[in-house]
Structure formats: structure tokens, C-alpha cells
C-alpha positions in Angstrom: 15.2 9.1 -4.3 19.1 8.5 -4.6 20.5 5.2 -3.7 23.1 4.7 -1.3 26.1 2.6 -1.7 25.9 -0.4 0.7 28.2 0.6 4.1 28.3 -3.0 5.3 28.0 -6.8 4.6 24.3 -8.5 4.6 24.3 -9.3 7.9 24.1 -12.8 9.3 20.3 -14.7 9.4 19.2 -16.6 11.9 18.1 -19.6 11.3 14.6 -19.1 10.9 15.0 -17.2 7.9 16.5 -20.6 6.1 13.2 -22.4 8.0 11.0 -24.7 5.3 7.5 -23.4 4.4 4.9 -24.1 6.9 2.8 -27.1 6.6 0.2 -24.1 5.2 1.3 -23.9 1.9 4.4 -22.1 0.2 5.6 -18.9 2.2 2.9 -15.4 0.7 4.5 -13.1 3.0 8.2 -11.7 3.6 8.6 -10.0 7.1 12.2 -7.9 7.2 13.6 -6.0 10.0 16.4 -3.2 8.0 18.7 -0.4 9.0 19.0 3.1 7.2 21.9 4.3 6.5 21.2 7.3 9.5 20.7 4.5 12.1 16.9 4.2 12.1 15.6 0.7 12.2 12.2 0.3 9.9 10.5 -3.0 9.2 8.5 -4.3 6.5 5.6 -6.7 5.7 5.7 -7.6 1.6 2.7 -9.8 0.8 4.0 -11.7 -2.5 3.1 -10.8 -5.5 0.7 -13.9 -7.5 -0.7 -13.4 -10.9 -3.3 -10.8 -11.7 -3.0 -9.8 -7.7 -1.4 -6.2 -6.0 1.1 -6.4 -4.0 1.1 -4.7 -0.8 3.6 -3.4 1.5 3.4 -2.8 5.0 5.7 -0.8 7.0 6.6 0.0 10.9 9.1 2.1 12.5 11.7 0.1 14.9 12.1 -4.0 14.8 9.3 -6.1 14.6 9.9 -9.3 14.1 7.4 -11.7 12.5 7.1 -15.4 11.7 5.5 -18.6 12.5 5.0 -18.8 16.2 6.7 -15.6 17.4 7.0 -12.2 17.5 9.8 -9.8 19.1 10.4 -6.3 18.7 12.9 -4.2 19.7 12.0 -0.9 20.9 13.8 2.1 21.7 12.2 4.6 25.0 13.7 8.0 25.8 14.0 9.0 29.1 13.2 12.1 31.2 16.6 12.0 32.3 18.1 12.4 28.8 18.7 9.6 26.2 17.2 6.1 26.1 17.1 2.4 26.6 16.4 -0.1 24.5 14.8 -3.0 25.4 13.3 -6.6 23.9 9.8 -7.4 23.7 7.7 -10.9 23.6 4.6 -9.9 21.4 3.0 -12.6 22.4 2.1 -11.1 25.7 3.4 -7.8 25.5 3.9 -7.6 29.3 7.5 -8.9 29.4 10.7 -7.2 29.1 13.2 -9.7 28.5 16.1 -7.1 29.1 16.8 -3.2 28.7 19.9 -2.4 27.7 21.1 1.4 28.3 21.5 4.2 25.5 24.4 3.1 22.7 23.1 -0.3 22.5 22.7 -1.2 19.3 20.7 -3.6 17.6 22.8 -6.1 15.4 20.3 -9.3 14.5 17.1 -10.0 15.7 15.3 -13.4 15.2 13.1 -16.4 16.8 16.6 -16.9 19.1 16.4 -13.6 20.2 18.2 -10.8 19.2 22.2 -9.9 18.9 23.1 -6.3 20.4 26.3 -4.5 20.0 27.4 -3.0 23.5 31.2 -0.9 23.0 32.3 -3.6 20.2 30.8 -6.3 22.5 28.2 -9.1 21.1 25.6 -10.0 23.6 22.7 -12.5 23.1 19.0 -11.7 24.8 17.4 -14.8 25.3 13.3 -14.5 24.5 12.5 -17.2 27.2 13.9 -14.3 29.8 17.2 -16.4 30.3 19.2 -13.5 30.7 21.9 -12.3 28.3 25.6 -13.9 27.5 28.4 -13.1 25.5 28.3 -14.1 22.0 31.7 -14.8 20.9 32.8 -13.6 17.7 31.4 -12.1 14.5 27.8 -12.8 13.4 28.5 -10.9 10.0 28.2 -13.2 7.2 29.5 -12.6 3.6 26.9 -12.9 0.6 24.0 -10.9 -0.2 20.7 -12.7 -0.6 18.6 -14.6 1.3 16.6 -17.4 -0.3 13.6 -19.7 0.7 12.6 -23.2 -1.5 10.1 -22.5 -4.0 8.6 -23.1 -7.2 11.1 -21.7 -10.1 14.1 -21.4 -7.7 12.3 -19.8 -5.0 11.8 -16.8 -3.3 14.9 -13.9 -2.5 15.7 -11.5 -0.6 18.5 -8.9 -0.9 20.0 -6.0 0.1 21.7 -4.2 -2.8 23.3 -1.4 -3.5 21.3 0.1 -0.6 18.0 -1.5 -1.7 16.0 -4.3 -0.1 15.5 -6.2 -3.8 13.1 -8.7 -3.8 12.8 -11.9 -6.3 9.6 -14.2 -6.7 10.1 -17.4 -8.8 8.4 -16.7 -12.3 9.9 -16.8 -16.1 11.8 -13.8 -15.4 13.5 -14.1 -12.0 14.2 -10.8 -11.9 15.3 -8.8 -9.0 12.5 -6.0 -8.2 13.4 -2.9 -6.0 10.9 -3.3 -2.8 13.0 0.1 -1.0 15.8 2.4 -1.4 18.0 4.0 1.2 18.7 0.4 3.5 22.0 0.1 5.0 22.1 -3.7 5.7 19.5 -6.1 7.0 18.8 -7.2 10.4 16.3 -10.4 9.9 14.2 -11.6 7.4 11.7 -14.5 7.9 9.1 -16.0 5.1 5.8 -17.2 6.2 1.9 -17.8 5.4 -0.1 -15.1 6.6 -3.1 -16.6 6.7 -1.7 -19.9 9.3 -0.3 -17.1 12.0 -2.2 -17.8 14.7 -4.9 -15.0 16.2 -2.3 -13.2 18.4 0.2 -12.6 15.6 -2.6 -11.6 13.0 -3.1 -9.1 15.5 0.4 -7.9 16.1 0.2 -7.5 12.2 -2.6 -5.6 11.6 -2.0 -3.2 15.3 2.0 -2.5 14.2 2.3 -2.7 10.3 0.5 -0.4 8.2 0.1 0.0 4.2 2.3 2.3 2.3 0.7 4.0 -1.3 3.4 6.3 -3.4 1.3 8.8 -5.3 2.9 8.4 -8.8 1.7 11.6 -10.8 1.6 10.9 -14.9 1.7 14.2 -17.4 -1.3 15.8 -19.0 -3.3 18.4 -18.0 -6.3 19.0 -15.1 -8.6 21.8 -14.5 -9.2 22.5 -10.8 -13.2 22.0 -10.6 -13.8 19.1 -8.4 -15.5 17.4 -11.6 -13.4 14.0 -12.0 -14.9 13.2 -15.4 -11.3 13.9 -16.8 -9.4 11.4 -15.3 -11.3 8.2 -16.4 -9.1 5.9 -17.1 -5.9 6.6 -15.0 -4.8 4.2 -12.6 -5.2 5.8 -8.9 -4.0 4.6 -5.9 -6.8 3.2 -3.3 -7.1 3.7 0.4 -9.6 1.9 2.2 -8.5 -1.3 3.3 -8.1 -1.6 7.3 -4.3 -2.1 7.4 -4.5 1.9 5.9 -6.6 2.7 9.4 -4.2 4.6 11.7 -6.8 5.5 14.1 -10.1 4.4 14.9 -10.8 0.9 14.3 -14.1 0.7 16.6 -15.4 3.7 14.6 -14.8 2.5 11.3 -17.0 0.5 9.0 -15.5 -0.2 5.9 -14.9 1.6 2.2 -18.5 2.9 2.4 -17.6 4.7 5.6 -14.8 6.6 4.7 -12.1 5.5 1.9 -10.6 7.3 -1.2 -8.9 6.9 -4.3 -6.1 9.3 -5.3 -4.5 9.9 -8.8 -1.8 12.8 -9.8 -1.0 14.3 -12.5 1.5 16.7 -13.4 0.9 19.7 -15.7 2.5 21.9 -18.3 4.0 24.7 -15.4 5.4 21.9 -13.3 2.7 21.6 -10.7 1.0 18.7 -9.3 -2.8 18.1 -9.6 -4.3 15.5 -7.6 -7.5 13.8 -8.2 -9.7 12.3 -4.8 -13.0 10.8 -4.8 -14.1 10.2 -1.0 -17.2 8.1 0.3 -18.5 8.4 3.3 -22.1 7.5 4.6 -22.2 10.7 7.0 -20.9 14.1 6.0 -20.4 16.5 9.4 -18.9 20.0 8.8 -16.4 21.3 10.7 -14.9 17.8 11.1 -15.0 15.4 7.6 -11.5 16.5 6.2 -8.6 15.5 3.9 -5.4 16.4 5.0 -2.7 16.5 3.0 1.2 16.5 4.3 4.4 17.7 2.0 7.9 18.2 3.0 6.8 21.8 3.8 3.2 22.3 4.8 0.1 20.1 5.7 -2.8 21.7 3.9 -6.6 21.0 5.4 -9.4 20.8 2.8 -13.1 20.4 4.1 -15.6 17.9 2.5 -18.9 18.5 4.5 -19.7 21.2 1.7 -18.6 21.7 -1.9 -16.4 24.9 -2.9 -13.2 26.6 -3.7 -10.5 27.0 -1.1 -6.6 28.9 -1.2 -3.7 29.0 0.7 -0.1 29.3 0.0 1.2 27.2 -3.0 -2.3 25.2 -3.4 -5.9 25.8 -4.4 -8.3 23.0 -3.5 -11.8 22.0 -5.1 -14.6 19.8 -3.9 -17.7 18.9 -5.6 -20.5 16.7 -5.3 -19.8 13.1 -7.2 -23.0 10.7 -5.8 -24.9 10.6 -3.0 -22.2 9.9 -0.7 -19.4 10.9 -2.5 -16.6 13.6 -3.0 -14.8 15.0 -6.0 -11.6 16.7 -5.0 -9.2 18.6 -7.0 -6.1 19.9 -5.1 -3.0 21.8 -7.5 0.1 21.6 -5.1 3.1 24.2 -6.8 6.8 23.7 -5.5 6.4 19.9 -5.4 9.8 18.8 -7.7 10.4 15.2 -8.3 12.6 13.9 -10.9 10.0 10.8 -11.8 6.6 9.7 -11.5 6.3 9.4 -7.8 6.1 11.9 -5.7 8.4 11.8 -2.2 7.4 12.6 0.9 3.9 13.6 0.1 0.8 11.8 2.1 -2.7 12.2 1.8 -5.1 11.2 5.1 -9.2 11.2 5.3 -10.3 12.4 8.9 -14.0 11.0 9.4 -16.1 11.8 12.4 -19.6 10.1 12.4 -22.1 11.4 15.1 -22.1 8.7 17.9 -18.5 7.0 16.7 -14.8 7.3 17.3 -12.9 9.2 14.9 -11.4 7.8 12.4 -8.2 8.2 9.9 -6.8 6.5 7.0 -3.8 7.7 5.3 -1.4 6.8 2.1 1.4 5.7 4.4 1.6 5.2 7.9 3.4 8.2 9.0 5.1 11.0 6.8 8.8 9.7 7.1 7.5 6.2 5.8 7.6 8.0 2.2 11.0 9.2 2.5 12.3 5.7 2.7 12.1 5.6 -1.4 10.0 4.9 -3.9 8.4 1.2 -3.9 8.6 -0.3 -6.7 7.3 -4.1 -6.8 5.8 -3.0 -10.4 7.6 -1.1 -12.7 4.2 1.7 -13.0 3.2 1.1 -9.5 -0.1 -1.1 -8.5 -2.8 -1.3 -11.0 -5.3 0.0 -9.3 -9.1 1.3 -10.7 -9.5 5.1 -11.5 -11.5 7.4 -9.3 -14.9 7.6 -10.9 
């Protein structure tokens, strides 16, 4: 996806973001709250990358703010009347609004102070101890950059870029890596051990930030059988950990009870082939199904039973690979990208059990999550095992 020239200065941190490590350790996890170039506000969990370890990213729409000791999030509520308010939010109880501003409002900084809103080319301060609001007296934009935390090798970084969030973590290199692309300018950014957050915030984490997956498609050549024996040895991309669950916790059981790993591969005409192997413990026709989203069309392919199935652009195969496993095929035409991974294209398992809540887990958390960019915290994407 095209970058986007940088429309405005990094925008001031609070002070939290400049906060030493926790007595836990050094920082694992950077938690970011950024603006898009169209207005949207998206933020993002990125846990940091240690040796022979996958990163993973973690994404929800709006501000959320996250870091040792608080949380906050901004949300934005239409109303029946026409347009919206915007209000801010203690996630630690989740009951308290500590002010609503009308529509326009906009969000300028958001941290463990509170947040900085923009009301008509006035700055106003929300106080998250339900103080009230006050005028904040001139600009809170900062020149620079990059945000830094101490660390081993020069520490970590932060930056927005050339409208990317870049990301550096201290080894030989200290190289800037491309997290996203399309980000207009930065509204917070906080460092912190996942692991110390206490039980409420682990589970503002896991309720609100889900994990993205780019399908990155290499070229070769696939025949559309169901049998995966052909694609031994390419790296796929695996869904099954909880923070992939969109829906259904209760009903969910772990990798044996519905997960998948997917792999793409694009051949001689131009198409895209993707490879799925599915486990589940329970197959129940009529409702087991992997759903696939483009740009264009979301395309339903049942696994209860093996066979062929058609529509318009696609042609789908499943086959039996194990006991409890699926071997899907699925040729997508009219899918262009202009490098290995493949934009705006998701790919969800929809498990229903006899006796259990539904469940769904998905690529990325919802289909404009892919359209942010292609994430790239390692230069070929995250080495993961090959569906076998």
C-alpha cells in the first residue's frame, strides 16, 4: 500500500511515554494510539520482537490507551439525532464517563493525564480523576520525530515517518522497521511489561486488541484439490491463538477446537491460491465454515464434508487431512497486488460445537484492519510452520 507524506509534526507525548521501565524487567510491549490520514483513530499493541521469537501485533479501532496502571479510551457514539459525541473512558471500571464532548471534537493527545481535545482551535484538558475539563493554554505540538525509552543497545524507538509508525529495538543493526503504513501523526505511545499489568488491564488487552496476520502469497504453482502435500515447506501464517478469537471465548477450547494455518501462492495467470488446513474436534454441517472477505465479495466455503464448490471469480476445494482435520484449496482471480502481501483480504473460521457458543477466529480483527498497510516487523513476514 502507498505511503503518505506526513501532514503534521509528531505530536507532543505525555509524560508517561518518557516513564522508566517498570520494576518488571525492560519494557516487551509498545502500546500506540495513531491518526490516519482520513481522521480515523486506530491503536496498536506491538509485543517486541526477542531472538528466535514472532512478533505480534495487535490492533483496535478508536484510542485505547495502555500502560502500567491505567487504561483510557476515547470513544466516539453516533446519535439518533444525527452526528456524535465523543467521550473519555476509565477502563478500569468502565462505568464512568469523565466527559462527552459534542460532534467536531477532536482528539489531539491522550495519556495517563488524560487526554488533550481540540474544540474550534481551542485546547481543553479532560481530567481522568472526573475533575472536569480546563483550558490548556497553548500548543502541545512538539517538533522531532521519535520517541525513545532506555534500553539495552540505545534502546527502544518509536516513530512516525513518512506516514509510517517505524519501530526500532536495540540490536547490532538498529535499524528502523516499518510496523504500519498510512499514519498521519501519533497521538500517545507508552512502553510497558505485559506480563506485570495487573488482571484488569490483561483484560482490557485481550477484550479490545486483537492479532493482525497479512497473507503474503509467494510464486509457483497450486492445483486446486484440497491435497496440501504440495506446499510443504512454505511458511503460512497461523491463527489460533486467543487474541485471534473475535467471538466466542466461553465456546472455545484451544487450537484443537478450531484453528488454521493459511499460506498463498500466486500462479502463472495472476491468480491467488490459498492453502488452509483446519482442526477442529467436532465437524457439524450446515454450520463449520471458512469465510473469506476481499475488497469485493465474502466467499463461504463449508468444511463439515469434502468437495468442490464455484462461484464468481473463485473455486474452493476441501479434503480430508487427519482425523480432525481440513485441507482447503481456494483460487481467488481479480486479486492484484503489487508485492507479496495481499491487501484487504481476511480469512475467518466459524465453529459451532453441539452444546457451545459459536465461535470465530479471523486473520485480522475486522476487514478495514488490513487496509491500514502491510506489517512489516520482518522483511518476509513471521516465520511461521507450513500447513501439513
Amino acid at each position: 500500500m502507498r505511503a503518505r507524506a506526513l501532514t503534521g509534526g509528531l505530536l507532543g507525548l505525555l509524560t508517561a511515554c518518557q516513564s522508566p521501565a517498570p520494576a518488571g524487567g525492560l519494557p516487551d510491549t509498545l502500546a500506540a494510539v495513531l491518526a490516519t490520514p482520513d481522521g480515523s483513530l486506530v491503536s496498536v499493541l506491538v509485543e517486541l520482537p526477542r531472538p528466535g521469537v514472532d512478533p505480534i501485533v495487535r490492533l483496535a479501532p478508536g484510542a485505547v490507551g495502555v500502560d502500567q496502571g491505567w487504561a483510557l479510551a476515547w470513544m466516539k457514539s453516533p446519535l439518533a439525532s444525527g452526528g456524535a459525541e465523543s467521550s473519555l473512558l476509565d477502563l478500569s471500571s468502565e462505568t464512568r464517563r469523565m466527559h462527552v464532548f459534542p460532534d467536531g471534537v477532536t482528539l489531539v493527545s491522550l495519556g495517563k493525564e488524560g487526554a488533550i481535545v481540540d474544540a474550534g482551535g481551542t485546547r481543553w484538558r479532560v481530567q481522568p480523576d472526573g475533575a472536569g475539563i480546563r483550558l490548556e493554554p497553548g500548543s502541545l505540538v512538539a517538533p522531532g520525530g521519535s520517541l525513545t525509552h532506555p534500553g539495552p543497545a540505545g534502546g527502544f524507538g518509536a516513530r512516525v515517518e513518512g506516514g509510517r509508525l517505524e519501530l526500532k529495538v536495540p540490536r547490532e543493526d538498529a535499524a528502523w522497521t516499518t510496523v504500519l503504513h498510512d499514519v498521519d501523526r501519533l497521538i500517545g505511545a507508552w512502553w510497558f511489561v505485559e506480563e506485570a499489568l495487573a488482571p484488569w488491564q490483561r483484560r482490557v488487552v485481550d477484550d479490545r486488541f486483537k492479532q493482525v496476520g497479512i497473507v503474503r502469497a509467494q510464486p509457483g504453482s497450486a492445483t486446486v484439490d484440497g491435497d496440501l502435500a504440495e506446499w510443504r515447506g512454505q511458511l503460512a501464517l497461523r491463527v489460533d491463538e486467543p487474541s485471534q478469537l473475535l467471538v466466542g471465548h466461553a465456546g472455545w477450547h484451544g487450537p484443537r477446537d478450531g484453528g488454521m494455518g493459511v499460506a498463498g501462492r500466486r500462479v502463472e495467470d495472476g491468480a491467488l491460491v490459498l492453502a488452509v488446513r483446519v482442526r477442529d474436534d467436532a465437524w457439524m454441517a450446515g454450520h463449520d465454515t471458512m469465510v473469506v472477505h476481499t475488497a469485493d465479495r465474502e466467499i463461504h466455503v463449508p468444511l463439515a464434508a469434502t468437495g468442490s464448490y464455484r462461484g464468481p471469480g473463485w473455486l474452493a476445494s476441501v479434503a480430508r487431512a487427519g482425523w480432525w482435520d481440513r485441507g482447503v484449496e481456494l483460487r481467488l482471480e481479480g486479486l492484484p497486488s503489487p508485492g507479496p502481501a495481499v491487501p484487504a483480504l481476511m480469512v475467518e473460521l466459524f465453529d459451532a460445537d453441539p452444546g457451545e457458543p459459536a465461535t470465530l477466529l479471523a486473520t485480522a480483527p475486522w476487514p478495514a484492519a488490513v487496509t491500514l498497510g502491510e506489517l512489516a516487523l520482518t522483511p518476509d513476514g513471521p516465520t511461521r510452520p507450513a500447513p501439513r
